[in-house]
DSSP file (Angstrom, degrees, kcal/mol; ACC not computed):
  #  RESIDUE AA STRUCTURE BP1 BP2  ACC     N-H-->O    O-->H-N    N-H-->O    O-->H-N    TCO  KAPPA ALPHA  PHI   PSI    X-CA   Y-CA   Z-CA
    1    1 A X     >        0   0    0      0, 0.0     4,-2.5     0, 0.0     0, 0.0   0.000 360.0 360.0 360.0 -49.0   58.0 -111.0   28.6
    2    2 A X  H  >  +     0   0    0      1,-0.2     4,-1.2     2,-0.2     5,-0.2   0.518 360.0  52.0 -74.7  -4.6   60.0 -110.5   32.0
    3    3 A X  H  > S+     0   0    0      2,-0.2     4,-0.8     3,-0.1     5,-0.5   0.551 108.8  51.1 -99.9 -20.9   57.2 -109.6   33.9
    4    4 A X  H  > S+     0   0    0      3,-0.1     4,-4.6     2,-0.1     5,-0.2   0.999 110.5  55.5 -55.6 -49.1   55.3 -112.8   32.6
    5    5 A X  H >X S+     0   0    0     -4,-2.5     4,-2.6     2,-0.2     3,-1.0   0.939 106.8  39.6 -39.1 -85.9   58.2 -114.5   33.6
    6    6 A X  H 3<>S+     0   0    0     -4,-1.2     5,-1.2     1,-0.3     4,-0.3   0.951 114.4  57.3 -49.1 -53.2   58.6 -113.6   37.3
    7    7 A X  H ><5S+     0   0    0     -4,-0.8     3,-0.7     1,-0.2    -1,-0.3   0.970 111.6  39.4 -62.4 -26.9   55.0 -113.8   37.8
    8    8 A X  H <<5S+     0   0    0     -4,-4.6    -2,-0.2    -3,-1.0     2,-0.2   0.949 111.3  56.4 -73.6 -32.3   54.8 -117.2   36.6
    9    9 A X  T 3<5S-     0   0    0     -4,-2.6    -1,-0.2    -5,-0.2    -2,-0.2  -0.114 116.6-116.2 -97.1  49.3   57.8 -118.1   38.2
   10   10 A X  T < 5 +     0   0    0     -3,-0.7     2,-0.2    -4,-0.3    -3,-0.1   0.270  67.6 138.1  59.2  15.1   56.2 -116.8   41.7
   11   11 A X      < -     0   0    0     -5,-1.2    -1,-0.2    -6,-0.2    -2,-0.1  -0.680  60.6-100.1 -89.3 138.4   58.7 -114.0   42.2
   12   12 A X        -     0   0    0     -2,-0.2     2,-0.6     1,-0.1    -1,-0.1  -0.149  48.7 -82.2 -62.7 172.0   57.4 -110.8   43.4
   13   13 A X        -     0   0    0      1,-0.1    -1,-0.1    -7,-0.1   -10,-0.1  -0.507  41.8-113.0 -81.2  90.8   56.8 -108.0   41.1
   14   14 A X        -     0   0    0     -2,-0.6     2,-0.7     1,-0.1    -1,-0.1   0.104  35.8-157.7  -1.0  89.0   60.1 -105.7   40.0
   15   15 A X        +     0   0    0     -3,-0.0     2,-0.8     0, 0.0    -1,-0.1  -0.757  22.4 163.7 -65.0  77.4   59.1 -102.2   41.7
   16   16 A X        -     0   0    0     -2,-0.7    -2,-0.0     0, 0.0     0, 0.0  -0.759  34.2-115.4-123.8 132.8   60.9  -99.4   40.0
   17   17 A X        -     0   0    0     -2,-0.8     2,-0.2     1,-0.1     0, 0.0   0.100  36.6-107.9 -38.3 145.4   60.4  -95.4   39.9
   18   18 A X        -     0   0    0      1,-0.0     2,-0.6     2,-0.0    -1,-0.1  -0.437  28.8-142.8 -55.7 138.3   59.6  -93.8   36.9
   19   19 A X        -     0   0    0     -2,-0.2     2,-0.9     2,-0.0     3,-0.1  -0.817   3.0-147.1-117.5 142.0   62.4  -91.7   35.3
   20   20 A X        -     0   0    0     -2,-0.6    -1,-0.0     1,-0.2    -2,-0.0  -0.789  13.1-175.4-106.8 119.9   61.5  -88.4   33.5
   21   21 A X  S  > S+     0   0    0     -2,-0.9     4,-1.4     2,-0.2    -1,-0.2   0.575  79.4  66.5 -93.4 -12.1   64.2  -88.6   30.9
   22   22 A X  H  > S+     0   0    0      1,-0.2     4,-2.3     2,-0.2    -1,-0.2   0.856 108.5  38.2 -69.3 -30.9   62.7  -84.7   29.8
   23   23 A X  H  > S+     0   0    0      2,-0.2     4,-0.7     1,-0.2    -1,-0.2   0.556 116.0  53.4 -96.9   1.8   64.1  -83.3   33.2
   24   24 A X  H  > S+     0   0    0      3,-0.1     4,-1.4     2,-0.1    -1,-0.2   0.872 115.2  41.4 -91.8 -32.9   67.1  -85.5   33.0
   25   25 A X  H  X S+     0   0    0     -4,-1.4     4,-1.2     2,-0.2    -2,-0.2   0.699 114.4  47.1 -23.4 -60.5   67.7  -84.2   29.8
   26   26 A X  H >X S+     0   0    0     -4,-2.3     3,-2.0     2,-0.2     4,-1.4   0.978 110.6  56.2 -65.2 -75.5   66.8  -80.3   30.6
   27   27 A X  H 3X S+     0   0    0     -4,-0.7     4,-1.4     1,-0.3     5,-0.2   0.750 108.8  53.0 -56.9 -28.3   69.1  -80.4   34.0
   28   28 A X  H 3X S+     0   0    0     -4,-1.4     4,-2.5     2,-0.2    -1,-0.3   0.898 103.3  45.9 -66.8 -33.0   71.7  -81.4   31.8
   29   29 A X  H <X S+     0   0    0     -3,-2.0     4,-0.9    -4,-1.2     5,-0.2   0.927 111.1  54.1 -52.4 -54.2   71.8  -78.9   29.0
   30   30 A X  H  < S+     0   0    0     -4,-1.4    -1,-0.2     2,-0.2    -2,-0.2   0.600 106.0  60.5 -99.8   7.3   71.6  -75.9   31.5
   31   31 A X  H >X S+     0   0    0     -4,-1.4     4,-1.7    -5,-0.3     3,-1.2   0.907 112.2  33.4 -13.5 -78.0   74.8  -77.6   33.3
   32   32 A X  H 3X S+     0   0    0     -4,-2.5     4,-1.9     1,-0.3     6,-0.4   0.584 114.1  56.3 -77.1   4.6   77.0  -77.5   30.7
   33   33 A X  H 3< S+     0   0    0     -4,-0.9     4,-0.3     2,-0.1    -1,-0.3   0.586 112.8  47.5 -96.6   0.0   75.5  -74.3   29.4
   34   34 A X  H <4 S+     0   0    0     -3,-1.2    -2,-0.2    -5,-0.2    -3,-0.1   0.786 118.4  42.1 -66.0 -44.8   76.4  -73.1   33.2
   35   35 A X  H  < S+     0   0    0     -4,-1.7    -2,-0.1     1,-0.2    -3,-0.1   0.967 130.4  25.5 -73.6 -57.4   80.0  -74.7   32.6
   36   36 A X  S  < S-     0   0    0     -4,-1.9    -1,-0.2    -5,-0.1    -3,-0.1   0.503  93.0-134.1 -91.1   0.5   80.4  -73.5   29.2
   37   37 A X        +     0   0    0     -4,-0.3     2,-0.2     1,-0.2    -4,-0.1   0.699  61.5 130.4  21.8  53.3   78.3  -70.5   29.1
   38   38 A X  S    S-     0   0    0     -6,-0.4    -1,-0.2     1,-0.1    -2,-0.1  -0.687  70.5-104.3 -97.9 164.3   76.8  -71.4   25.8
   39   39 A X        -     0   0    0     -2,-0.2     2,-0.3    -3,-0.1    -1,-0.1  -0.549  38.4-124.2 -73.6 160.4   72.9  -71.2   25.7
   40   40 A X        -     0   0    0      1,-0.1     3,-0.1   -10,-0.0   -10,-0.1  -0.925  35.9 -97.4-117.3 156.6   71.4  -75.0   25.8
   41   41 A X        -     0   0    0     -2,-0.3     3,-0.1     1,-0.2   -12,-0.1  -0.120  43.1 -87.0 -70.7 161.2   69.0  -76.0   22.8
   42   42 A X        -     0   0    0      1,-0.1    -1,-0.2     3,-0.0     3,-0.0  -0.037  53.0 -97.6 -39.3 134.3   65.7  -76.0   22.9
   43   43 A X        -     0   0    0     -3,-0.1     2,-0.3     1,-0.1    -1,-0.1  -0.357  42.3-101.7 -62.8 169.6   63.9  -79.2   24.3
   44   44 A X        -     0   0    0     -3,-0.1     2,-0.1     2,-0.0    -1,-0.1  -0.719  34.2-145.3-108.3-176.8   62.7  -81.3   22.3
   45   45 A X        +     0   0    0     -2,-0.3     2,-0.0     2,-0.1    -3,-0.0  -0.475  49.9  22.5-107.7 166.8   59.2  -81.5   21.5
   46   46 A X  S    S-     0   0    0     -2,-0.1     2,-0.3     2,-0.0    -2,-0.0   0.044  91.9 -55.2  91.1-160.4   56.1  -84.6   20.6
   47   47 A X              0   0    0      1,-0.1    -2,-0.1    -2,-0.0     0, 0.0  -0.694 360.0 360.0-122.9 147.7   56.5  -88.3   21.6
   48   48 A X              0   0    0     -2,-0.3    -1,-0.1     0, 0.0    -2,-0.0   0.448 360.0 360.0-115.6 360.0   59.1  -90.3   20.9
């Protein structure tokens, strides 16, 4: 709906990176298992 928008209403097109929410995910877990020195869980697996 908000990209209909701007392109009907003649504004260029909203550019933004992709974000890989698995490797934001991962690097967090082995932080805090760095900080806390607990193991971090498994990832998880299949589409969400």
């Amino acid at each position: 709906i908000i990209a209909e928008i701007t392109r009907e209403g003649g504004f260029p097109p909203l550019l933004i990176d992709p974000v890989d929410f698995v490797q934001l995910y991962q690097s967090q877990y082995q932080r805090a298992a760095a900080e806390g020195g607990q193991t971090p869980p498994a990832a998880p697996t299949g589409q969400a």
